[in-house]
C-alpha positions as CSV (number, residue, x, y, z in Angstrom):
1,X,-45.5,159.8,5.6
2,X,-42.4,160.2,7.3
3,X,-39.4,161.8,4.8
4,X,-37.3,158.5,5.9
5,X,-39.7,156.0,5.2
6,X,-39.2,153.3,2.6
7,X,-41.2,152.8,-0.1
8,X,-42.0,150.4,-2.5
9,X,-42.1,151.1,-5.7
10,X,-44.6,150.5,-7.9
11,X,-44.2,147.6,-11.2
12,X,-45.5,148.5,-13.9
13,X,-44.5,146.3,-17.0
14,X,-40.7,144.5,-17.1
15,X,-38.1,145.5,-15.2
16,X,-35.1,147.4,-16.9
17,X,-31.7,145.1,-17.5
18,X,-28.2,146.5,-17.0
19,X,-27.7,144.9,-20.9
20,X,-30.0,147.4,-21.5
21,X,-27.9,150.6,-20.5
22,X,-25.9,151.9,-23.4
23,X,-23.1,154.4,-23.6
24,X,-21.9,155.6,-26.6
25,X,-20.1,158.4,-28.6
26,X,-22.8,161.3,-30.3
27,X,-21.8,160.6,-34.3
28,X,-20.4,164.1,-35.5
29,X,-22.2,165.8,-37.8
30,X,-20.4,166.3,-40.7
31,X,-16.7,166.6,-39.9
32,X,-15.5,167.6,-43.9
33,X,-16.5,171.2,-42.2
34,X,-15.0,172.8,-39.7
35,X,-18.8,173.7,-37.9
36,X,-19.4,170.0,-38.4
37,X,-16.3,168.7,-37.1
38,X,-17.6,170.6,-33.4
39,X,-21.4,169.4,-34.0
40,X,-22.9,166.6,-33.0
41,X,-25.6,164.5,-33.7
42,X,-27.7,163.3,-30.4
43,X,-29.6,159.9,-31.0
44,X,-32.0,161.0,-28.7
45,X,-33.7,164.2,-30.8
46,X,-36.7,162.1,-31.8
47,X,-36.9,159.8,-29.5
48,X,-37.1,161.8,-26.2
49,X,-38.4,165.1,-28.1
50,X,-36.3,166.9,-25.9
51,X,-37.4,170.1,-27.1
52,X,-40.7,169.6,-25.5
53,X,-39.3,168.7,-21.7
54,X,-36.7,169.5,-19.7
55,X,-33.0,169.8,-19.9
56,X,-30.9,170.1,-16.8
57,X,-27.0,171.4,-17.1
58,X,-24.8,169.8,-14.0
59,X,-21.7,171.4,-13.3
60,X,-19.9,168.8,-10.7
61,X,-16.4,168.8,-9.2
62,X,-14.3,165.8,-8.0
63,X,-15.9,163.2,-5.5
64,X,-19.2,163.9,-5.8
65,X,-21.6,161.5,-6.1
66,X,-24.8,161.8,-8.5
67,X,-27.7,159.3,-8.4
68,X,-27.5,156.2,-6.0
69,X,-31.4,156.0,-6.6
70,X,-33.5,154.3,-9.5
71,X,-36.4,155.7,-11.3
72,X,-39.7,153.0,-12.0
73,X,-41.7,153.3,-15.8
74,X,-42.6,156.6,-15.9
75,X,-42.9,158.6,-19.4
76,X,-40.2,160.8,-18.0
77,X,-37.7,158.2,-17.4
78,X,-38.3,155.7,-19.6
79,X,-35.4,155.7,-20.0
80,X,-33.6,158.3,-18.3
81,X,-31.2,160.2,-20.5
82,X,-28.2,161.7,-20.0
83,X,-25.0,163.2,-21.9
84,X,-21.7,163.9,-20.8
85,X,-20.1,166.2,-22.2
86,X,-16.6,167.2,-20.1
87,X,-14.9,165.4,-17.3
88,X,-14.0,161.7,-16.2
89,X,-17.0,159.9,-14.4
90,X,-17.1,156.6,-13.2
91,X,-20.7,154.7,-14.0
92,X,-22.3,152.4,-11.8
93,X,-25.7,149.9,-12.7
94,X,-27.7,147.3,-11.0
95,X,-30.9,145.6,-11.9
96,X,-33.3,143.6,-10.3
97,X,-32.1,139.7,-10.9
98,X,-28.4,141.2,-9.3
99,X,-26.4,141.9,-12.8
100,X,-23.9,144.9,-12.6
101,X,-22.3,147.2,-15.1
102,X,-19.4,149.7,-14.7
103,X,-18.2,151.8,-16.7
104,X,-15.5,154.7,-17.0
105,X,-16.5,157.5,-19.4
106,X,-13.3,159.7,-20.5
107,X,-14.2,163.1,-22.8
108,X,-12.0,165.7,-23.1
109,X,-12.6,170.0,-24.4
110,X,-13.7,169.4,-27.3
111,X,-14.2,165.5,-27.8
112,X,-17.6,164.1,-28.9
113,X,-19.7,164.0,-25.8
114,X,-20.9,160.5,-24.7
115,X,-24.7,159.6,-24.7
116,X,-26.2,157.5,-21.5
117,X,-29.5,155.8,-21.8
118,X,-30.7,154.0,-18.2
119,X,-33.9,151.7,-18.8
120,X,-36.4,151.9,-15.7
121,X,-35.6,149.9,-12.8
122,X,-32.5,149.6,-12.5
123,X,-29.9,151.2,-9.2
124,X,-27.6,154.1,-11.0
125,X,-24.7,156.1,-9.1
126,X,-21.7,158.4,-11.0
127,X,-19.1,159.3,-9.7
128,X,-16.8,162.6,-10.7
129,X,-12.6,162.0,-11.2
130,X,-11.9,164.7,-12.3
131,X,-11.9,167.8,-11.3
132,X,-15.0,168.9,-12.7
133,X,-17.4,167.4,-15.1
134,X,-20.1,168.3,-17.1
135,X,-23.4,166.5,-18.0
136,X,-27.0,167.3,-19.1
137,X,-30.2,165.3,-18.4
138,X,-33.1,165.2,-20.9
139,X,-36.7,164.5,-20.0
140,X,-40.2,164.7,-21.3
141,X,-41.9,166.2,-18.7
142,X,-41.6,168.2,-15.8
143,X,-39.3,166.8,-13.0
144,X,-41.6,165.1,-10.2
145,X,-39.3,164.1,-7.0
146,X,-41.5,161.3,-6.0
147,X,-40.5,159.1,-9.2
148,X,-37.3,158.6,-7.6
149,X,-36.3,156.0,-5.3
150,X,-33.5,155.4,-3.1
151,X,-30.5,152.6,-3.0
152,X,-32.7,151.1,0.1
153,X,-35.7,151.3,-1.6
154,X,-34.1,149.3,-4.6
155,X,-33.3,146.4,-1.8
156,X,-36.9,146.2,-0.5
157,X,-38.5,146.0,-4.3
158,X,-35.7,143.9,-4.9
159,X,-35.7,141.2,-2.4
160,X,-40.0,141.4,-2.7
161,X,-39.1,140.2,-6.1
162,X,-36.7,137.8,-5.4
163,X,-39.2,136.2,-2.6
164,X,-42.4,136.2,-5.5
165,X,-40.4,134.1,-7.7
């Protein structure tokens, strides 16, 4: 298949919803202590047993984009987690029936980093303000390119969806 070829995704249960999408400040630790007051607790230990997949440090600087693409039901994405943890980074989603979400995430050194949790399906871009920023990725399993999908790709599952109903 050619590298520039679209593809359609495959469905497999319900489509993710941008009111899906949460953002939202780690809970410290124990802040009465001064080790607590710099730990924090991440919602997703359990749930995304992060110990046993992968985690993925980004360093980025200002301007760049990340994503643009959308990830279908996979156990590694479902959902795709991420946590920022330095930087300024404007947040960008889209789902399939055309709702949108932005966001602006602001942490500074030191501040409680902010957890993002993307459902399946649905179009996601950051972009960096400042002059760096600094974010991890969780996942389950090993990384597998051909789970993600492109902004174009997104139209052509989108507007099959949109003819179907």
């Amino acid at each position: 298949m050619p590298t520039n070829a679209l593809r359609l995704a495959p469905v497999v249960g319900e489509f993710g919803r941008v009111r899906e999408v949460r953002y939202e400040r780690c809970k410290p630790d124990n802040p009465n202590i001064p080790k607590g007051a710099r730990t924090w607790n991440h919602l997703f230990q359990t749930d995304m047993k992060a110990g046993l997949g992968r985690r993925m440090a980004a360093w980025r600087i200002r301007s760049e984009e990340v994503g643009n693409h959308f990830h279908p039901r996979t156990s590694n994405k479902d959902p795709e987690v991420f946590e920022f943890l330095l930087g300024d980074v404007d947040i960008w989603f889209q789902d399939i029936y055309g709702q949108e979400l932005f966001g602006r995430i602001r942490i500074g050194l030191g501040e409680a980093p902010v957890l993002c949790t993307i459902p399946p399906y649905v179009l996601h871009s950051f972009i960096i303000l400042s002059d760096h920023a600094l974010f991890e990725e969780f996942q389950t399993d090993p990384f597998n390119p051909e789970d993600t999908y492109s902004a174009a790709e997104f139209e052509l599952l989108r507007q099959k969806y949109a003819s179907a109903r």
